[in-house]
N, C-alpha and C positions, 0 to 999 in steps of 0.2 A: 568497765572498760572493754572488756572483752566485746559486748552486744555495739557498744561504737563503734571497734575495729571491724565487726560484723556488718552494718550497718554500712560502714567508709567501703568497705572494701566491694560489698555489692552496688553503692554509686558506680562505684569508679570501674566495674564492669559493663554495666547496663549503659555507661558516658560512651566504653572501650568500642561495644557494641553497636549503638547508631552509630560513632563517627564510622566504623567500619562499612558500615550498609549504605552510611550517605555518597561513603565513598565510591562505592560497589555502583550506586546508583547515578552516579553525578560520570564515570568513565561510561557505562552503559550507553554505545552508539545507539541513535535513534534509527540509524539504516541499515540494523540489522533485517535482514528475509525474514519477511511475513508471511508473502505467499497468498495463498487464498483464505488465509487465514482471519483475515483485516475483512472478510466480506460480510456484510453486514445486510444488502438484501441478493437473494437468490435468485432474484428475478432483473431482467434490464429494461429501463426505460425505453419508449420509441419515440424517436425526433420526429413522425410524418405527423399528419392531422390527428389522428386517436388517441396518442399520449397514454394509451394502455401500458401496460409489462408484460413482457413474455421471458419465455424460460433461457433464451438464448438469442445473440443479435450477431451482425456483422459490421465490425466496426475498422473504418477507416481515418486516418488522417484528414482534417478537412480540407479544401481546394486551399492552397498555398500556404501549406505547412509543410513544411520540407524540416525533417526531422524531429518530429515529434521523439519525446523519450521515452524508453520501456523501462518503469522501473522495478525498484524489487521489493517497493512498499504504496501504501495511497499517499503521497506528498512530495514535494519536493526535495525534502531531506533524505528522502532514499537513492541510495546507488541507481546510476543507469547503466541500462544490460546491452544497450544498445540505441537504437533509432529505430526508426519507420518512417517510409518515404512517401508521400503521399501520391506518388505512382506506381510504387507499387507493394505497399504493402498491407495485409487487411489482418485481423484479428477477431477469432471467436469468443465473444463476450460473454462472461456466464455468470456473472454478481457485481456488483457495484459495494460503494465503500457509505459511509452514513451521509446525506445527503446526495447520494449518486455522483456526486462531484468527481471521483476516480472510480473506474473502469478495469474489471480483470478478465485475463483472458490468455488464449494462444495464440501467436503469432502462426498465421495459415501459409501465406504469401510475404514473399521478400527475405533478406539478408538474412535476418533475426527467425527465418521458420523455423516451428518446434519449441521455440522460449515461450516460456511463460513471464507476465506480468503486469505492469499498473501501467496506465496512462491517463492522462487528463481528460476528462470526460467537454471541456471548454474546448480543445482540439480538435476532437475527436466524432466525425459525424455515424449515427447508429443505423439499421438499416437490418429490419424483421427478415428471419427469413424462416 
């Protein structure tokens, strides 16, 4: 008997334990700050003819994007820090996310200067410097 109630009583911790962790996991925000941390290559694409990478780009909003989001992960599901106006604001790019698809960087120019963050890289025209 004993080794049963041994046995029962370790299920019924090990049950106690994931439902705990599922829990843990299932409130866990996906828009918590990542930061540069989601960056995945260190290098940025360039949109002209050469399609090389270099270490660093300047990235703006493209022609008729009027408010692009800054945010505080690579996706949509993360918080916006702000906007950027596609006249006036540019951003120092310095890693990209897997598939270069999102863009991190500093805001240089406009409202949002000095934030750090993600934008969409579909948005977002590149520009070597």
């Amino acid at each position: 008997m004993n080794a049963r109630r041994l046995l029962r009583s370790a299920a019924t911790a090990t049950l106690a334990t994931g439902m705990l962790t599922a829990g843990a996991v299932a409130v866990a925000s996906p828009a918590s700050a990542v930061g540069g941390s989601a960056c995945v290559h260190s290098t940025v694409p360039n949109d002209n003819f050469d399609h090389k990478r270099y270490a660093e780009a300047i990235g703006m909003p493209k022609a008729g994007v009027n408010g692009l989001n800054l945010r505080n992960g690579p996706g949509t599901g993360y918080t916006s820090l702000g906007q950027l106006s596609s006249t006036k604001s540019a951003m120092l790019i310095t890693c990209t996310s897997s598939g270069d698809r999102w863009l991190y960087g500093k805001v240089t120019a406009g409202p949002n200067k000095g934030k750090w963050g993600w934008v969409s890289r579909t948005y977002t025209r590149l520009y070597v410097i």
